[in-house]
C-alpha positions, 0 to 999 in steps of 0.5 A, spaced: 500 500 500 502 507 497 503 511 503 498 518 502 503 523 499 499 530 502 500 526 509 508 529 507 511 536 508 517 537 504 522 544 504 527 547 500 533 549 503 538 553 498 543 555 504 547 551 508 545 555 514 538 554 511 537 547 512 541 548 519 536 552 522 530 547 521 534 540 523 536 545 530 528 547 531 526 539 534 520 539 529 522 532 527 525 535 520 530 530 516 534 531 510 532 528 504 537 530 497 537 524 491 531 521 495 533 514 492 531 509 498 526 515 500 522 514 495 522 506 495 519 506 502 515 511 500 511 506 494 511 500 499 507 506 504 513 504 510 515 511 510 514 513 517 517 519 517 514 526 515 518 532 514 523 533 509 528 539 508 531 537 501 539 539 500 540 538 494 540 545 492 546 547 497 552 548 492 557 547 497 554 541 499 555 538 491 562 540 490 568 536 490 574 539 492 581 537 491 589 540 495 594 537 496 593 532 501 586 531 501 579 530 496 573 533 500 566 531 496 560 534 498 554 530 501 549 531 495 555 529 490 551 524 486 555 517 483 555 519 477 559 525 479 564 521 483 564 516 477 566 521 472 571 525 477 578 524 473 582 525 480 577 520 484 578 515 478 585 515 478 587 515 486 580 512 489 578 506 484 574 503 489 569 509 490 568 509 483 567 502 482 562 503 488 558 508 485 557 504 479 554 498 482 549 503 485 543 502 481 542 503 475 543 510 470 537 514 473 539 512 480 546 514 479 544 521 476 540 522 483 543 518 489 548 522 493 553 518 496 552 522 503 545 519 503 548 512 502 552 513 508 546 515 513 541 510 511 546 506 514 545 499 511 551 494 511 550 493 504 551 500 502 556 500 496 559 506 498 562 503 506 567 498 504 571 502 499 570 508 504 572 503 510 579 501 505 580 509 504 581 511 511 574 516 509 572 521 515 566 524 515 564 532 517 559 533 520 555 540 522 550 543 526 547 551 529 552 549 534 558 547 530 563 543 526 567 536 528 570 531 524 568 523 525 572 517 522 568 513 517 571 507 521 568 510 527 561 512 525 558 506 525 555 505 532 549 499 531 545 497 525 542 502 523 545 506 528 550 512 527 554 517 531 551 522 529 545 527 532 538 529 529 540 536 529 547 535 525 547 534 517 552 530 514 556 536 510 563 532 507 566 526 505 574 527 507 578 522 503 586 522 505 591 523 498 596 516 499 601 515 494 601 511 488 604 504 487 597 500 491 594 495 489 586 494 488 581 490 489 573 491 489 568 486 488 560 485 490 556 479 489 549 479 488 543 476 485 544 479 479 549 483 476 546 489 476 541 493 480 541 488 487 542 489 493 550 485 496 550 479 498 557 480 500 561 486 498 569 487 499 574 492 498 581 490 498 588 495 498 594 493 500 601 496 498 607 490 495 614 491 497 617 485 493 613 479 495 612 483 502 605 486 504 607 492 507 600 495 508 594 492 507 586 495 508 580 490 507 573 492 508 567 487 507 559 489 507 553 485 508 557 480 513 556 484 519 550 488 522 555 494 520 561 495 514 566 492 517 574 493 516 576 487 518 583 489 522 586 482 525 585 480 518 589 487 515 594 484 522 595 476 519 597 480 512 601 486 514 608 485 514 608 477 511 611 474 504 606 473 500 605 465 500 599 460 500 600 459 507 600 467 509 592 466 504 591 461 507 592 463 516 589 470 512 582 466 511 582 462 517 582 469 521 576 473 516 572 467 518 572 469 525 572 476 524 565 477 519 558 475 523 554 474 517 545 473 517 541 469 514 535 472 510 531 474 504 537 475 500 542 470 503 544 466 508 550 466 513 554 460 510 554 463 503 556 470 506 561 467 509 564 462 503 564 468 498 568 473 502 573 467 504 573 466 496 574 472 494 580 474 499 583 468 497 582 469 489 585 475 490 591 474 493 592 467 490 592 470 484 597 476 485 602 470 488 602 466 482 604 472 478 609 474 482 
């Protein structure tokens, strides 16, 4: 059943201070910019939620800025901009990947890639790849500004650091030198516009046959995106041989908590991000 559209309200914000004031005034107000997974809820008449300030209009909120050390992408930033960014392309490869597994063409030309991390699914395609890239999150309020590891954000499912009054503003990716390897891979039931049953984000720097440093993210595993730290651990500083992929499987196999439902089951989850762990550097051994 179709929820009953006149039931909503909806703003629109064209500055930042704008929509600011109406998240400080305690009147239930949510943001809303690309509205993809809004709108889904809204068809299925299971969106609870009643008022709306759009952020889309905000231009520093649809920019992506580039210095030295650092790309800061506006929340409203849609995948497509991310994916036609030449800077992002060259240095972010994961993120890109991501955001073109995101739906399909309309989905990409709307959805927005701060949207897709505070719907705070564990099957976000954008969580993995951020995971990886040392991703920070700006978040601003009436009160002020304060900066949150990506890593950090994730409280619970569905849960995040993050107050009703602040709005996710940027997305701050740290510039790593060049020479790593990447990795990014989801699996669903069809190849495109599906929700993951299993998403990883592999990078990792070689040094001969030594893994000098190492960054592995997994989606849908987990009740939140997770790094998988002790895995990055058995990895980090170790040559790379059949028994370091195979210690390394050993360990993810303890570290991811994967569900069974709709979609997939616990054991499947499992299986597959072992598999393509494995297949990723087994493949970069026998190369060496």
């Amino acid at each position: 059943m179709r929820s009953y559209v006149p039931d909503y309200e909806l703003r629109v914000a064209n500055r930042l201070d704008e929509a600011l004031s109406f998240l400080a005034a305690g009147e239930d107000w949510s943001p809303i910019a690309g509205g993809t997974d809004l709108m889904v809820l809204l068809n299925a008449g299971k969106l609870f939620h009643r008022r709306f300030v759009s952020i889309k209009s905000i231009p520093e909120l649809r920019t992506i800025e580039v210095s030295n050390d650092l790309i800061s992408i506006g929340a409203a930033v849609t995948y497509r901009q991310i994916r036609e960014h030449p800077v992002l392309h060259g240095e972010f490869p994961l993120l890109c990947q991501a955001a073109s597994w995101t739906g399909g063409v309309a989905n990409q030309n709307q959805g927005t890639l701060g949207g897709n991390i505070v719907n705070a699914s564990p099957a976000a395609d954008s969580a993995p790849p951020l995971l990886v890239h040392d991703a920070r999150v700006r978040l601003i309020s009436t009160a002020g500004e304060r900066t949150v590891r990506y890593a950090d954000f994730h409280r619970g499912y569905k849960n995040l650091q993050m107050n009703a009054s602040e709005l996710l503003c940027k997305i701050e990716l740290p510039r790593r030198r060049a020479g790593w390897k990447y990795f990014g891979r989801k699996v669903g039931t069809r190849r495109a516009q599906a929700i993951s049953k299993c998403s990883i984000a592999l990078a990792l720097e070689l040094d001969s046959d030594v893994l000098a440093e190492v960054r592995l993210a997994l989606g849908s595993v987990a009740p939140i995106p997770m790094r998988c730290v002790k895995t990055e651990e058995a990895l980090r500083g170790k040559n790379l041989r059949a028994a370091t992929i195979e210690r390394a499987c050993e360990i993810l196999r303890t570290e991811i908590a994967p569900i069974d439902d709709i979609r997939s089951t616990a054991a499947y989850r499992a299986l597959v991000a072992e598999n393509l762990l494995s297949n990723f550097l087994t493949n970069l051994y026998d190369a060496q």
